[in-house]
C-alpha positions in Angstrom: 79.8 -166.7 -84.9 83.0 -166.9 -82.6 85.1 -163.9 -81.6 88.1 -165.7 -83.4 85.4 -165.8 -86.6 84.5 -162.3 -86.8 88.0 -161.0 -86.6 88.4 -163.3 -89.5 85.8 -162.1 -91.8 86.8 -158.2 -90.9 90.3 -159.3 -91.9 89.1 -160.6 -95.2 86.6 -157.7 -96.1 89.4 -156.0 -95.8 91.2 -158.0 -98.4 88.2 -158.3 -100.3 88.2 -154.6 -100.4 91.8 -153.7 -101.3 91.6 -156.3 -103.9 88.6 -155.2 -105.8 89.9 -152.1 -106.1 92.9 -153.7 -107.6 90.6 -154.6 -109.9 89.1 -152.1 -110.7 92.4 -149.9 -111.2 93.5 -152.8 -113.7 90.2 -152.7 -115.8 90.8 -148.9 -115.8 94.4 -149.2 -116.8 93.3 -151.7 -119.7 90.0 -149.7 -120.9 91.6 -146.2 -120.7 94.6 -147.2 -122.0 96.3 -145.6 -119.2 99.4 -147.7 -117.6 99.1 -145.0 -114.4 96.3 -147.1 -112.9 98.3 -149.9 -112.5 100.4 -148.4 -109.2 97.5 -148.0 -107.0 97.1 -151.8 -108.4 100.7 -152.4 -107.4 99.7 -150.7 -103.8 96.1 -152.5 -103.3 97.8 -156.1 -103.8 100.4 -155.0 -101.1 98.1 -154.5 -98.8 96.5 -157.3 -99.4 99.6 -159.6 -98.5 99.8 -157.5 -95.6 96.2 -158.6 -94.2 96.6 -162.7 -95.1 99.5 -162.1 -93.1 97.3 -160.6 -90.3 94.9 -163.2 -90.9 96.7 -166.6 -90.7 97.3 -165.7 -87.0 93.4 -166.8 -86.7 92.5 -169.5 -89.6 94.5 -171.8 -91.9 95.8 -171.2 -95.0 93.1 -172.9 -97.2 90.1 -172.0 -95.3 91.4 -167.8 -95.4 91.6 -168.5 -98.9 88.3 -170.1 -99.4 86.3 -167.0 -98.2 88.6 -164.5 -100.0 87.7 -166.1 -103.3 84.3 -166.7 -102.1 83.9 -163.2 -101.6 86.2 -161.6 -103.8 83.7 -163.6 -106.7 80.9 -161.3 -104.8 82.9 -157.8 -104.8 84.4 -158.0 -108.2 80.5 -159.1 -109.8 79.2 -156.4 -107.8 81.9 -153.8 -109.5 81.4 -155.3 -112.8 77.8 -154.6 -113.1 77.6 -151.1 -111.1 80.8 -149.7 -112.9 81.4 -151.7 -116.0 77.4 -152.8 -117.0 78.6 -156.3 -117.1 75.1 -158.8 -117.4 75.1 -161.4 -115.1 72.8 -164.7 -116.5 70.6 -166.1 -114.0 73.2 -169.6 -113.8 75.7 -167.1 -112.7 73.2 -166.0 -110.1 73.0 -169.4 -109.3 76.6 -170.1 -109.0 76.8 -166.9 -106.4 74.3 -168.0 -103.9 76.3 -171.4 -103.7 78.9 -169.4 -102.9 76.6 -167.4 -100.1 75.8 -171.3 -98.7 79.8 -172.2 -98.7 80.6 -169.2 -96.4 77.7 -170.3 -94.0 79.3 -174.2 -93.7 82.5 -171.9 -92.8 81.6 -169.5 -90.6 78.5 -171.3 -88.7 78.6 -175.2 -89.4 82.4 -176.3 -88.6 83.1 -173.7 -85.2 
């Protein structure tokens, strides 16, 4: 993987971080009935426009945006089964490692 690639995917873990967290703080907001979760929300999502900022000095638009979701599907699964016992069915299982051989065509394949 290129230089120019691994800044890339550090940039996005980074978003992929700050937005399942996000996440979570909403799910807590809406489970616990508490409207106080939703600033560090607010704060997360900031941050994330603050790193696809960073990031489009490297990669385009679409293909930033194709391994957020790609691994934004992974971090907010994973934090629905550890913290909220979500199931996931084995076609969902299937549906992730698609994901798992789109990130490779990205990151390997095209540079």
């Amino acid at each position: 993987m290129s230089t120019r690639n691994v800044i890339v995917f550090i940039i996005v873990m980074f978003i992929v971080a700050f937005e399942a967290g996000a996440q979570y703080c909403i799910k807590m907001s809406r489970s616990s009935d508490n409207t106080m979760f939703i600033v560090p929300a607010v704060i997360l999502y900031s941050l994330v426009c603050g790193a696809l900022y960073c990031s489009y000095e490297y990669r385009g638009m679409g293909i930033i945006n194709a391994i957020w979701s790609a691994l934004s599907v992974l971090a907010v699964t994973f934090v629905g089964m550890y913290f909220y016992h979500e199931e996931i069915r084995r076609k969902d299982m299937i549906g992730i490692a698609l994901i798992f051989v789109g990130l490779y065509f990205i990151f390997v394949e095209g540079h």
